[in-house]
Structure formats: C-alpha cells, structure tokens
N, C-alpha and C positions, 0 to 999 in steps of 0.2 A: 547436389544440395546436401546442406549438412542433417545427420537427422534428430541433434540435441537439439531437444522444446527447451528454451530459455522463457523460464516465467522473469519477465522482465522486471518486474514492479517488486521482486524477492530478491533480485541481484540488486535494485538500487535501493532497498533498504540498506541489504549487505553491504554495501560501499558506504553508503553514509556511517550506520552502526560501526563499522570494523577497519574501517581505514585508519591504519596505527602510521605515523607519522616520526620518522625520526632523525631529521632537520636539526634541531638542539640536542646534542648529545648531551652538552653540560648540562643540559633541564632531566634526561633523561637516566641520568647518575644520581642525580639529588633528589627524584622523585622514589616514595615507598615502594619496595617490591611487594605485591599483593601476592599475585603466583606464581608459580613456574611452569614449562612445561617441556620435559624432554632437557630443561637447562636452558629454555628461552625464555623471561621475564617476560611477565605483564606485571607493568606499573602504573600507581596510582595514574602516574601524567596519563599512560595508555586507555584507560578506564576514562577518565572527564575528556578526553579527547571523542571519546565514542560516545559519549552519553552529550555533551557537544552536539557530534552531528546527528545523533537523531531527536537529540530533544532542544536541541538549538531555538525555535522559536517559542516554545510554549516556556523555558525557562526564563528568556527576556521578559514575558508579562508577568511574573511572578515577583514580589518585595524580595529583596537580600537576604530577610530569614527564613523565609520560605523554600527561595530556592538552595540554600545551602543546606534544608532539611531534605530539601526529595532527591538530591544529587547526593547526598549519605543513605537515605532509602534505594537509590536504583544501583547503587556502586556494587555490591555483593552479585545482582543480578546481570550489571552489564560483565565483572570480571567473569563470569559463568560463561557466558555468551562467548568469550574474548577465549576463556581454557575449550571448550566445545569446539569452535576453531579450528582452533592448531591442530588438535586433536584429529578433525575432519581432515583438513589440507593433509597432514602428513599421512595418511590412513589412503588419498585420494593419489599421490606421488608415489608412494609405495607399491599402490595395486597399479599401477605405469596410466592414470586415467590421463587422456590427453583431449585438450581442446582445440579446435580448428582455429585458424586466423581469422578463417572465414565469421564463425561465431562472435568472436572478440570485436572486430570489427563491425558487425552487425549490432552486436549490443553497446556499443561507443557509440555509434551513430543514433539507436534509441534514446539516450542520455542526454546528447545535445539536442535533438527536437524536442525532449520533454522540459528544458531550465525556460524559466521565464523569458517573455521578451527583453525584459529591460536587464539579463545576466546575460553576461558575454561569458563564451566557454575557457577562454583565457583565464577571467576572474573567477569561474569558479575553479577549477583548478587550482588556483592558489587560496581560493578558500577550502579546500582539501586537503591543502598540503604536498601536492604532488605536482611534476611537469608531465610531459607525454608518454611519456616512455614509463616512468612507474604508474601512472596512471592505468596505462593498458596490461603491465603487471598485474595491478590490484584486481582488474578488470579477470583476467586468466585464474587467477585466485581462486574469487568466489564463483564463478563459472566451472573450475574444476572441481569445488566443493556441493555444485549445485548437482552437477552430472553424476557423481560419486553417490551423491545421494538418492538420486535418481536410480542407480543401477542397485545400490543394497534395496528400496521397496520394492523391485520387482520382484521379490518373495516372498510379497503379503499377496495374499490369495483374492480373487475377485468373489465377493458374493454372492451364491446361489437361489434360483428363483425361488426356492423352498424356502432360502433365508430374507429375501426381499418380501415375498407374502406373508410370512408369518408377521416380520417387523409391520409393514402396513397394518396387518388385523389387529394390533395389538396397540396400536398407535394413531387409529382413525381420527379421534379426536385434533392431534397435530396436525392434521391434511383438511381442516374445514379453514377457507380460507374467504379475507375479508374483500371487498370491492378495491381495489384499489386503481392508481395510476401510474403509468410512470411516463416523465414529463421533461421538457426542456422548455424553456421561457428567455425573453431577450428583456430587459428593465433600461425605461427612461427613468429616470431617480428625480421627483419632483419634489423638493422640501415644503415640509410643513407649512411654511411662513413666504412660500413663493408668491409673485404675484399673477394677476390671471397673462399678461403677457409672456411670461415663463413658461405657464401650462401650456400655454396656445404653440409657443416653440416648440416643448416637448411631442407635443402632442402629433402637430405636423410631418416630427422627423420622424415619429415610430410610423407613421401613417404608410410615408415613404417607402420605411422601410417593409412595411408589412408587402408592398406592391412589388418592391422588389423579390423580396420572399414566395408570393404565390407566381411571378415569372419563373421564377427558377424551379416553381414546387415542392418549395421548401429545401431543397439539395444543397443549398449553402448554409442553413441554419447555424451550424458548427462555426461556420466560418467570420458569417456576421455577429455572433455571440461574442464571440473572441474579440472582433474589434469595437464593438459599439455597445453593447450591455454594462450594464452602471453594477451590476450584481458580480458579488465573487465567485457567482458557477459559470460566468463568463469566461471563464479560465478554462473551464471543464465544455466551452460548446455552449453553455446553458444548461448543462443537463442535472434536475433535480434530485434524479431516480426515483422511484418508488416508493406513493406517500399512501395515505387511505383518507378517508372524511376525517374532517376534524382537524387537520395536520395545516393547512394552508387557510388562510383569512378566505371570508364568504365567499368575496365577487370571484378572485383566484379560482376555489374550489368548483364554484359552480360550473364557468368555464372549463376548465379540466375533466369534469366527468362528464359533462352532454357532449364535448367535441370529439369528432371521428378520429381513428390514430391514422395519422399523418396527415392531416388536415392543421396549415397555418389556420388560427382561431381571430378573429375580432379584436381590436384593441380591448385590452380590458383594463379601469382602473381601480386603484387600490392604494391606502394610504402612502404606500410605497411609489406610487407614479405609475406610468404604465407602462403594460405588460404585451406582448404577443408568446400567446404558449402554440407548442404544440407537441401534443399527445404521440408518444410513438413505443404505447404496449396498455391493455386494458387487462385485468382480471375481476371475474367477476366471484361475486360472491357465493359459498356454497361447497359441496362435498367433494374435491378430487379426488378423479379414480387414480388405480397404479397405476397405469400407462405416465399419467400425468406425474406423478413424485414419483417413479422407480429412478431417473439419476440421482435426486435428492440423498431417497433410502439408502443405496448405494454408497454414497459419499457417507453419509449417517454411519454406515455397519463400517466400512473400510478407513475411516478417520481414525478414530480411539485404536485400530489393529499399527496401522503405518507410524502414530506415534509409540507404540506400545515398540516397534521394531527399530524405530530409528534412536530410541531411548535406553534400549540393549544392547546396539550395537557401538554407541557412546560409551557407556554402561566398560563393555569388553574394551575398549580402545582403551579409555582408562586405568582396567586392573592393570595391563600391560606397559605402561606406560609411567614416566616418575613425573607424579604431579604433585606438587605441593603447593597449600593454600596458607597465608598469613592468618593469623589470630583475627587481625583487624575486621577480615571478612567474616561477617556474624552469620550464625547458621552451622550446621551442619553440612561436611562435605556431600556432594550426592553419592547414594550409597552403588557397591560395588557389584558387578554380574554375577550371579552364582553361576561356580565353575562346573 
C-alpha cells in the first residue's frame, strides 16, 4: 500500500483552481502575459480559466458589473496561486518526488464518486478542458505538489507538552464551550400554499420512510438522504453539522437536543415540511479540560509554524528562480527570503 495521505478535498480544489487548459493556442497568443516563470507564461486567459473553475458558480449569480469587478479583484490573487505552482511543481521534479499509479488512480476514482449524479464524468471532463490521459497528468501534478509539500513540513517541529499547557492556561477562556449538536435530517418540502391532501401525502411517505429507517437502525441515513430529501444537505447524506440553540426554527431545535445520538427521531414539522433528524454527536456545555482540546492546541501552535515554513521555502524557490510579474497585476511582488 502506498503511504502518501492524499487530502482529497485539497487536490480537487487544486484541479479545479489550476487546471490551465491549452486547446486554443490562438486564444492563448492573444491573451495578456501577466507572468512568467522560469520562461513559462501565465496568461490573463490562464488566470479567468482558474478563477472560472473555482469560482464558476457563485460568479453566475452575480449582475455583469459585479462580476467583472470581483474577477478584477481575484485576478492578482489567483495569478499568485498560478506563479506558487510552477514554482512548487518544478521544486517537486527536481527533488525526483514521484507518485505511484497506484495513488493517481486512487484519487481519479475519488473524483468520479464525488460529481453529481446528474454529471457524467465524460462531461465533466470536457467541462475541464481535458480528455483522459491529461486529465490523470493534471491529476500526478498536483499530487506530486501535494507530496512535496508534505515532505518540506516535516521540519516544522511538533509541540511540546510544556508548550500545549501553557497555550491552554493562557487561553481557557477559548475552551468554554457551548451545547451544541451535530445533526443529519431527511426534508419532505411541503409548500406554504399546499393543500391538506398534499400534507397528508407528504406526511405518509416520510412516515415510511422513517419505518424504514429504524429497520435498518438508521445505517442507511446517508443513503436515503441522497435519494429522497427535498433539502440540499441531501447531497451531503443529510448532514447539517454542528449547530448550537438558536441556529435552527423551534420545533427543529427542540427535537435535535432531547434526542439520543443515533437515535432516528419522530416526524417533526416545521414550516419547511417535515423532517426526520437524527443526532449523531452531542457537546455539552461548560469548561474543557486538556485531554479534551490538546489536538486542537496542537493544530493552534503548529498552523501559523507550517505556514510560516511553507511561506519560506516559496519565499527561497523564488529568489532563485526568474519571475516576473506585469504592471497589470496590482500590488506588490511577495517579498524575497533573506539569504
């Protein structure tokens, strides 16, 4: 077995963000050079291709002048991203880092279980820009930039018990922590203006479903969420995550905190139609000891260290390295390692 941890959900940003596309040459001639690196061009096309795939929906809801303002707002930030890159890759090639097939293949097959049901992985592929074969290029890419990255933090230092205690005493206040829940629910969607034969339908099928539910003991939740939930955490299983009082309408809430975790709950309704939740993590309210937040702190002390090293050693790739940025791109270049 291989022993690269693929954070999955950071490689398919990475492919969405970074997947540079170069299909239209003639597009990519005519488009502004922003930077360079090493003598390889990022271009303006290369920059709204990327800012495209990760910001592809949230810019459709947005009026024309809007979005041509936040796509001049992100453009400086995503060319950054775009020079950081290369920089990585080639820093990642150099030092001979190599990925398994095994891997690539592993994280391909993540990709297509995670696209919608109504996306065929044909189509999205050509909504990427890519057929199979560069596709699992792209794939080995940011895989070999993930790894790389991976191997430069292992020289940020883990934090010592003396440094875990002290950060807790000094920080008790941030460890008092609220009631909360964390939740997954199934939604019949009963409109405002329905009539009581409508309710009476709805009502029967979640019923159903709810029998179905405590047969199985709940063990299909995910599953029936996915196909029958009227709610878009339906997508997610049902799963809310982690809310506190106040967060969810009355009848919801109430339910949610008297029910047992993992206990299918009562139809419950709410203006929304009805619900079957079910609870599967409770915190209660009150002082955590260290036992309890020392991974947190942890994370807390070693975050700001891991960025501080991966920011340096960017940092160094760059002195070394011929980068040049266009005027266009506003701001100041990031500044250089001391040698």
């Amino acid at each position: 077995m291989s022993s690269l941890k693929i954070n999955f959900f950071i490689i398919i940003q990475l492919i969405f963000t970074l997947a540079l596309v170069s299909a239209n040459e003639d597009k990519e001639k005519a488009a502004e050079e922003l930077a360079s690196v090493n003598g390889e061009k990022i271009t303006s096309a290369d920059v709204e291709k990327a800012i495209r795939m990760k910001y592809g929906p949230q810019l459709d809801q947005m009026p024309a002048e809007q979005r041509a303002a936040a796509v001049k707002q992100v453009t400086p930030i995503m060319a950054e991203e775009l020079i950081t890159r290369a920089l990585l890759l080639k820093s990642a090639k150099d030092n001979k880092v190599v990925v398994s097939e095994e891997d690539i293949n592993k994280t391909l097959t993540q990709i297509k279980k995670s696209l919608p049901p109504s996306v065929k992985y044909e189509d999205y592929l050509k909504q990427v820009g890519h057929g199979d074969e560069s596709f699992k290029s792209e794939i080995n890419e940011e895989l070999l930039i993930s790894k790389h990255a991976q191997n430069i933090l292992k020289a940020v230092t883990k934090p010592t018990e003396n440094e875990v205690k002290e950060y807790f005493e000094k920080n008790k206040e941030s460890f008092n922590s609220k009631e909360s829940v964390s939740a997954s629910h199934i939604l019949l969607k009963v409109e405002p203006n329905s009539d009581n034969k409508k309710k009476e339908e709805q009502l029967k099928s979640i019923e159903t479903l709810r029998k179905q539910l405590i047969t199985s003991k709940g063990k299909d939740f995910a599953k029936v969420a996915k196909e029958k939930s009227d709610c878009p955490s339906g997508a997610k299983g049902g799963d809310l995550g982690n809310f506190g009082r106040g967060q969810m309408v009355p009848a919801f809430e109430k339910a949610a905190f008297t029910q047992k975790v993992g206990e299918v709950g009562e139809v419950v309704e709410t203006q929304f139609g009805y619900h079957i939740i079910m609870v599967t993590d409770k915190t209660k309210a009150g002082q955590k000891s260290l036992d309890e937040v020392k991974e947190e702190i942890n994370k807390r002390i070693e975050g700001p260290k891991r960025e501080a090293t991966m920011k340096k050693f960017i940092a160094d790739l760059e002195s070394k390295a011929k980068v040049s940025r266009s005027s266009t791109l506003s701001g100041p270049p990031p500044a250089k390692a001391k040698e």
